[in-house]
C-alpha positions in Angstrom: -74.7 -14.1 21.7 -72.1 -14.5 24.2 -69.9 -11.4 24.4 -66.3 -12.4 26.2 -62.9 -10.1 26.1 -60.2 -12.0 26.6 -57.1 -9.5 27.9 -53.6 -10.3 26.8 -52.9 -12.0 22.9 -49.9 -14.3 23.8 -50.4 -18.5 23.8 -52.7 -18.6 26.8 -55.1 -15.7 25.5 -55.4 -17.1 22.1 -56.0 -20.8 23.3 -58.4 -19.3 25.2 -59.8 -17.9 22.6 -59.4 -21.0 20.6 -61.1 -23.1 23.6 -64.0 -20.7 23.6 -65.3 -20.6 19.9 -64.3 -23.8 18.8 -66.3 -25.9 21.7 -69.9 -27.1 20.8 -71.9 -26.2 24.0 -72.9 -22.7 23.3 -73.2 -22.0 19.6 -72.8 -17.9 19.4 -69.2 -16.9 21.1 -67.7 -13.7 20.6 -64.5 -13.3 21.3 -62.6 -10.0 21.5 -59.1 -10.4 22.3 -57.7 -7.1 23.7 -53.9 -6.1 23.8 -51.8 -3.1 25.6 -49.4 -3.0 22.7 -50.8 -2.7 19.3 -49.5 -6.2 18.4 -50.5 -9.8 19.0 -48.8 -12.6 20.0 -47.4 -11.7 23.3 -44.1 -13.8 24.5 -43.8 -15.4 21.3 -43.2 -12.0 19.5 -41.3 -10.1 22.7 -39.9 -13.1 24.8 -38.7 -15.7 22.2 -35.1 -15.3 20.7 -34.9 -13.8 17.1 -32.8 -16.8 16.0 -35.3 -19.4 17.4 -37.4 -19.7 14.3 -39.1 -22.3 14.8 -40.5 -21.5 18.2 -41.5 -18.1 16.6 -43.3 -19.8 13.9 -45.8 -20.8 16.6 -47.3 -17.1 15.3 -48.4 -18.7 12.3 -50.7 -20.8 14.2 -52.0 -17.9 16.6 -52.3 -16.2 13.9 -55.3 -18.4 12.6 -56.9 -18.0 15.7 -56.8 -14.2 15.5 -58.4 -14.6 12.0 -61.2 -16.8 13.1 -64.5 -15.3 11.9 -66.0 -15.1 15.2 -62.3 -13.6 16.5 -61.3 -10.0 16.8 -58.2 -8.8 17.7 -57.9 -5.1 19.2 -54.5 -4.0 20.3 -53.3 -0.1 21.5 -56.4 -1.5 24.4 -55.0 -0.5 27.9 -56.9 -2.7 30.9 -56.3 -2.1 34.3 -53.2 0.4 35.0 -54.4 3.6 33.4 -56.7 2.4 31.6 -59.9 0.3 31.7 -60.9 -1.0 35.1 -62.5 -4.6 35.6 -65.9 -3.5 37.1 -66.4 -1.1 33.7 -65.0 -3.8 31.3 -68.0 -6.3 33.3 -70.0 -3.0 31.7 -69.2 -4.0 28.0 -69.0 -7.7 28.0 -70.8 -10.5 29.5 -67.1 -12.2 30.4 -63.8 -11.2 30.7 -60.3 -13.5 31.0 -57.7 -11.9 32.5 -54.4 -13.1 30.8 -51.7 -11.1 31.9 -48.8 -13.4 32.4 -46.2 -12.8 35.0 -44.6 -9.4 34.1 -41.8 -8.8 36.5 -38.5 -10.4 37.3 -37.8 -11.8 40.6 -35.1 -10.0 42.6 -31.7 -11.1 43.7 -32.1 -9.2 46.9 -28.4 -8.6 47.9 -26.6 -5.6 48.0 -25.8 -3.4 45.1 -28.6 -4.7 42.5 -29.3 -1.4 41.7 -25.6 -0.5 40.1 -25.7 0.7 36.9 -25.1 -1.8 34.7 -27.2 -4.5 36.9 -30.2 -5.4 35.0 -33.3 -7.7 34.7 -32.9 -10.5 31.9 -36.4 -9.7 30.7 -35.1 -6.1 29.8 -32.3 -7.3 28.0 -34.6 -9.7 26.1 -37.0 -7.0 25.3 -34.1 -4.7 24.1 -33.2 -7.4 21.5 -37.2 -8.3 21.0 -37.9 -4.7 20.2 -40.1 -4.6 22.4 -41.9 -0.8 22.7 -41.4 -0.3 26.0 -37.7 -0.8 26.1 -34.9 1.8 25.8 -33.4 1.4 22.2 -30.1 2.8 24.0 -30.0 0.9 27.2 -27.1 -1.8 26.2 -23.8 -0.7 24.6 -22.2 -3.7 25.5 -18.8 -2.0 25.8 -18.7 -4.6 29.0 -16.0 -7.1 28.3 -17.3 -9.3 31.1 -21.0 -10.5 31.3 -22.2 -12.4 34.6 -26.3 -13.5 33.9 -27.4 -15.4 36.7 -29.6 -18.2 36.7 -29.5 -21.1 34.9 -32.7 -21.8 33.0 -33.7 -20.6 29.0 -34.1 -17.6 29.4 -30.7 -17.7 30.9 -29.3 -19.6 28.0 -31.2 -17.3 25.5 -29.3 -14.4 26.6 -25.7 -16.0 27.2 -26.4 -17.1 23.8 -27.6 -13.7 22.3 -24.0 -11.6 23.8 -21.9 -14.5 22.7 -23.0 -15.1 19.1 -21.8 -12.5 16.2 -24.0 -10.0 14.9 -23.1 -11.7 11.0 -25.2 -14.5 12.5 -28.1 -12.3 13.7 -28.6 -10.6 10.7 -31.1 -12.8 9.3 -33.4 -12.7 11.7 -36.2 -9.6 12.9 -33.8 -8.2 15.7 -34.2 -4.3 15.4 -31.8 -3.1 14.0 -30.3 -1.0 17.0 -29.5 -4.3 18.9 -28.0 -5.9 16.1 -25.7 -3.1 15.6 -25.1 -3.0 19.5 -24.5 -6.6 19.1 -22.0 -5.7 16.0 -20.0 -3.1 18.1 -19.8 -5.9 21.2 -16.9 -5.8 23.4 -18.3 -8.6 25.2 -15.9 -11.6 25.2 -16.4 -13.6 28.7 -20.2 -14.4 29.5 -20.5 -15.9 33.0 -23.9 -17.7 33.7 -24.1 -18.9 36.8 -26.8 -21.1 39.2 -26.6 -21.7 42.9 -27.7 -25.2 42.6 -25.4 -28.4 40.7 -25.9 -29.1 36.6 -28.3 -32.0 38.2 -30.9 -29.3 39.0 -30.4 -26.9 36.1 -33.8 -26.2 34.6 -32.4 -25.6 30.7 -33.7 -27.7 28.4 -30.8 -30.0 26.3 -31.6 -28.4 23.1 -31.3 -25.0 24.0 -27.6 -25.8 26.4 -26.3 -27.9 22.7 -27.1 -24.4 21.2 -24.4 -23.0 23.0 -21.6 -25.4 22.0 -22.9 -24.7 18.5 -21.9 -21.3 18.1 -19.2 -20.6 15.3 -17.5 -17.8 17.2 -17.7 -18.8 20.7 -16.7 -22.0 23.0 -18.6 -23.2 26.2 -16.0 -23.9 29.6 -17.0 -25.8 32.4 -15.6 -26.1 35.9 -14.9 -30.1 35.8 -14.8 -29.9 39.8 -17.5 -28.0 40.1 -19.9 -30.7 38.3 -18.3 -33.1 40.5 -19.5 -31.6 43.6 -23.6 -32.6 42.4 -23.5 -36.1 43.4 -26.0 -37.0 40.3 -22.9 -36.0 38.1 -21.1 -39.5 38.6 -24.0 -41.6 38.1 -26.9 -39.4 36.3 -29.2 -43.1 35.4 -31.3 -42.2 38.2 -32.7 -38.4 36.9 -35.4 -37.3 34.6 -34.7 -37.6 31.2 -33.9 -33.8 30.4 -31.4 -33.7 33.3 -30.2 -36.8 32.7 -29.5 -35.4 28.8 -28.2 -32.1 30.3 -25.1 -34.2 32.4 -24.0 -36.3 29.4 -23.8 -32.7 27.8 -21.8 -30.9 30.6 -19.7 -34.1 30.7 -18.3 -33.8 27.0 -17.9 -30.2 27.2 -15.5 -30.8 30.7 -13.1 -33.3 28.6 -13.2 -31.3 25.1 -9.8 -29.5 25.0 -10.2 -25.3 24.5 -10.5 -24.0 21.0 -9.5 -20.9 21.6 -12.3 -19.0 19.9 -13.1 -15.1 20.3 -15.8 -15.4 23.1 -16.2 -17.9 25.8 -19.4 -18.7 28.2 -18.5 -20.1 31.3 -21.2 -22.6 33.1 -20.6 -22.2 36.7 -22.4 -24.0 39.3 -23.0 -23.9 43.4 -21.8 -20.3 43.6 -24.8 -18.1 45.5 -24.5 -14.5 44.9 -24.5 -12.4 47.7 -23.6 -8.6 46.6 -22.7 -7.1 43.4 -19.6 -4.4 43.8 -18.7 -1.4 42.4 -15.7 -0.1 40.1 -13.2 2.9 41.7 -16.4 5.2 40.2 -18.6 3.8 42.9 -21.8 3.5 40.9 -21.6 1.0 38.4 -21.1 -2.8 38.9 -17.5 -4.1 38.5 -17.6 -7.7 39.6 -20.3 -10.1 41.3 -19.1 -11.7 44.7 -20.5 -15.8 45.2 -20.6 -17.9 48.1 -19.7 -21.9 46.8 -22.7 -23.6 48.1 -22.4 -27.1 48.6 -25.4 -29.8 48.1 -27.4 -30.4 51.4 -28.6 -34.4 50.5 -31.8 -33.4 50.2 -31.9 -31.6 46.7 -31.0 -28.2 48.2 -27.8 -26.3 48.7 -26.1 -24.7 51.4 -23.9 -21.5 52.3 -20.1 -22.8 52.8 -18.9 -19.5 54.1 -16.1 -19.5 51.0 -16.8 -16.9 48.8 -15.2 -16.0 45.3 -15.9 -12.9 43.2 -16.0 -12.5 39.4 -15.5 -9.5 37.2 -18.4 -8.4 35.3 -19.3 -5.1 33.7 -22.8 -6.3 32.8 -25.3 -8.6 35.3 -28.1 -9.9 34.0 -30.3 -11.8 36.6 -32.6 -14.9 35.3 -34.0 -16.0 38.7 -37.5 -16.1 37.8 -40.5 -14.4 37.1 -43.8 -13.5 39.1 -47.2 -11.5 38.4 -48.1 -8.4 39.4 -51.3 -6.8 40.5 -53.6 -5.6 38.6 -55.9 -2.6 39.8 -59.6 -4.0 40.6 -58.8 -7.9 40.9 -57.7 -9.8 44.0 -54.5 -10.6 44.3 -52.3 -13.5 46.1 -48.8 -11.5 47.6 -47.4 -14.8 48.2 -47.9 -16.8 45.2 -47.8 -13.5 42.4 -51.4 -14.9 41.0 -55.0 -14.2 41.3 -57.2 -16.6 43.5 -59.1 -18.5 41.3 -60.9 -22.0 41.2 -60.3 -23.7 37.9 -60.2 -20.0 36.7 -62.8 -18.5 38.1 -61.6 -15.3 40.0 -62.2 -15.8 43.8 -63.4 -12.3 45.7 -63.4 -13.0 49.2 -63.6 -16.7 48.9 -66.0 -16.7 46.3 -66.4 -17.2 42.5 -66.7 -13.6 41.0 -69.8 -13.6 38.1 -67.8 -12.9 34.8 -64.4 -12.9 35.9 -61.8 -15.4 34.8 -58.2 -16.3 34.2 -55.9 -18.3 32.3 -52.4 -18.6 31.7 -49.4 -18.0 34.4 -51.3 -15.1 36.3 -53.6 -18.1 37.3 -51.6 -20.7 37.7 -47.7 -18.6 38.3 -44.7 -18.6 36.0 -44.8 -22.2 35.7 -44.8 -25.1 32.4 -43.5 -24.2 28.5 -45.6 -22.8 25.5 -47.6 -25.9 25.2 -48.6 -25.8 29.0 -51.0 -23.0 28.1 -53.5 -25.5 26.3 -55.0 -27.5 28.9 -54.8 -24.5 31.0 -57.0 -22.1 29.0 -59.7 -24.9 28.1 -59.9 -25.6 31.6 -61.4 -21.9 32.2 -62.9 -21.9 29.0 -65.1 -25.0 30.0 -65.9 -23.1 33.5 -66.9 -19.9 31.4 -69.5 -22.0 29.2 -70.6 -23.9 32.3 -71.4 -20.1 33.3 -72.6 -18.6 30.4 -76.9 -19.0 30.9 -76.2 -16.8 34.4 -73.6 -14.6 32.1 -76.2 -14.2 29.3 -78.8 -12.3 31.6 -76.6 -9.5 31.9 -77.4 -6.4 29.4 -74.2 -5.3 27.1 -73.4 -2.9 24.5 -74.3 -4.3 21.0 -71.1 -2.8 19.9 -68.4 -2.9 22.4 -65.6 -1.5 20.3 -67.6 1.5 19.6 -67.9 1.5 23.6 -64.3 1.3 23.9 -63.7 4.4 21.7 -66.5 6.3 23.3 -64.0 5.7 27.0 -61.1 7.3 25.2 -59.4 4.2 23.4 -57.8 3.7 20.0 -57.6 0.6 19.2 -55.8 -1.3 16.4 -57.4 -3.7 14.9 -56.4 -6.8 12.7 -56.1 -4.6 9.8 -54.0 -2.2 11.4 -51.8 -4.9 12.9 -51.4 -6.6 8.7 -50.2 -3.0 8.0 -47.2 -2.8 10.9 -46.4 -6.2 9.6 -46.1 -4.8 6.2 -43.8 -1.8 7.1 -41.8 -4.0 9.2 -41.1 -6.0 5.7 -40.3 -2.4 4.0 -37.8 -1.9 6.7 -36.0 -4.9 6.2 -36.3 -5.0 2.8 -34.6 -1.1 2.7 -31.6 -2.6 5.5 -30.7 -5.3 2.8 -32.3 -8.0 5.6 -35.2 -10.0 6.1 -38.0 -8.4 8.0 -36.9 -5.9 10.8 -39.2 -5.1 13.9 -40.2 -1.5 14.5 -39.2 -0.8 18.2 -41.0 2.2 19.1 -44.4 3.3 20.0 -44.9 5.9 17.4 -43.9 4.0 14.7 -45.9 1.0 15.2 -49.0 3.4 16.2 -48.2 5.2 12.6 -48.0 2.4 10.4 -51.4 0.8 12.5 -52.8 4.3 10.8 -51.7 3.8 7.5 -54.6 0.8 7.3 -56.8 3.3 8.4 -56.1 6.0 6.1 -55.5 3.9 2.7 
């Protein structure tokens, strides 16, 4: 029997997962898929908007994986900081896949990111994901103007989010703290803004029509500022997406104002340089740009004009990029761990029983889908491994091993059980299902599987 923990329970752990029982080659995989938080499903539950219900549906099919007979799920499972280190989980299995994703936000780097007030988009995302970690209290969104900088999905996700009406949240699983942040929203200008022309922009077309969709808000555009990409005239010659994404920008720039509540303002070629403070002197007040101007070569340039725009809340998108975690080898430059078709390199060389999958192998790179052909492609090294692996002597019982080193786990039981409470708190809110957003009470309604 092949004994393999696969760490992290988003798309690319449970593909691994997938990959790794499903195959033919060796008959007798084990798969123990091991969380930090006491639920699965990773960015799909704690990255993807509440009103995208579709792309959250995705659990549904994860969730088969996780149920798999030869599948076990154990959340509350801390690996590397604080917790399990790789040389004692190579103690209790005969593999491990490390599937970490990218967990930190790539900084602005310009003066006064760290006003109050300044934030990471991820944190905002996890506020309104319910995620555990995440202050419940962090966002009162008595800001009137929001600036989010960056101009992919994510950034679109959380435009979207401050500009749509709380009425419309309502529906879906946003905790209920957010939703009634959301409710009390001063927030009536949202500013997203990229360096680079509409050309460039890395949204996709659906999720940019979402924002001309919105009952209570209306999208403006900068008609001279698309004319400065010179793909805007004549887009026939981009990708498809792009291509889309012009025709898009294009009606919006010739549709008259509605005069709706809110407004999000698309604003291209402007490079921010500092963020500024208010007469209190520590919290942001306004974001000052330099108008870049395209270079010919698909790049931008400073122009030495600058312009500033009022914001009480900043929200930067630029990216995302791993981090290290204790005991593995790590690349500084490219926020990943070395690895050869995912097998984790130590000095050059492929380390026995040590893998990864997923954007801490491969960087914050590709959509949902991308995670596929990525975790069968380390899957397929870790079988071509596995008669070396097998000669290795393991616990018979690794979860007993893991409670002996001072873990709790919650198992698949114990994650049914959160999902049950989470019904009983929507159900008691007069709403659908509502997330729980803090430790202790996802940790106490895990134990109520254990006690009933």
């Amino acid at each position: 029997m092949l004994r393999v923990a696969v760490v992290g329970s988003g798309p690319s752990g449970v593909y691994t997962a997938q990959s790794l029982v499903e195959q033919q080659s060796v008959p007798d995989v084990r798969v123990q898929v091991l969380d930090r938080l006491p639920c699965p499903y990773g960015l799909v539950r704690y990255g993807v908007a509440p009103d995208h219900e579709k792309i959250k549906s995705l659990q549904n099919t994860l969730r088969t994986v996780l149920e798999h007979p030869r599948v076990e799920f154990l959340g509350n499972v801390r690996v590397g900081e604080g917790g399990l280190t790789p040389e004692r989980m190579l103690e209790l299995y005969h593999a491990v896949v490390y599937c970490v994703g990218a967990a930190t936000d790539r900084r602005l780097g310009v003066p006064g990111e760290s006003l109050a007030g300044s934030y990471s988009a991820t944190e905002f995302v996890s506020w309104y994901s319910a995620h555990p970690d995440a202050d419940a209290a962090a966002f009162p969104l008595d800001a009137r103007s929001a600036v989010v900088i960056g101009v992919g999905n994510v950034a679109v996700d959380v435009a979207r989010i401050l500009a749509r009406g709380a009425d419309e949240l309502a529906p879906t699983d946003m905790p209920q703290g957010a939703l009634g942040a959301l409710a009390d929203s001063r927030v009536e200008e949202v500013h997203m803004v990229g360096r680079r022309g509409p050309a460039q922009a890395k949204f996709t077309t659906k999720e940019l029509r979402e924002l001309g969709a919105l009952p209570g808000a209306e999208v403006a555009v900068h008609p001279d500022e698309l004319t400065l990409d010179p793909a805007f005239a004549d887009p026939s010659g981009l990708p498809a997406v792009n291509r889309r994404n012009v025709e898009v920008l294009r009606g919006w720039a010739q549709a008259p104002p509605r005069g709706l509540a809110r407004r999000v303002h698309l604003r291209f070629f402007l490079q921010p340089v500092a963020l500024l403070a208010g007469p209190e002197g520590d919290r942001v007040a306004a974001v000052r740009f330099e108008r870049t101007a395209p270079d010919g070569q698909g790049a931008v340039v400073g122009t030495g004009r600058f312009e500033e725009i009022g914001a009480q809340l900043v929200l930067r998108s630029v990216g995302y990029r791993g981090t290290p975690l204790p005991g593995l080898p790590f690349d500084e430059e490219r926020g990943t761990v070395p690895n050869a078709a995912g097998r984790v390199l130590r000095d050059g060389s492929p380390a026995p029983g040590e893998y990864v999958a997923g954007w801490i192998k491969r960087g914050p790179t590709g959509v949902i889908g991308t995670n596929r052909p990525c975790a069968k492609e380390t899957a397929t090294a870790l079988l071509a491994d596995a008669p070396s692996l097998l000669e290795r002597r393991i616990p018979d019982d690794p979860l007993e091993a893991l409670r002996r080193l001072g873990q709790e786990p919650v198992a698949w039981h114990g994650w049914r059980s959160i999902e049950a409470a989470e019904a009983e708190l929507g159900q008691s809110l007069g709403r659908t299902t509502v997330k729980i957003s803090d430790w202790a009470g996802l940790l106490e309604a895990a134990r109520r599987a254990a006690a009933s």
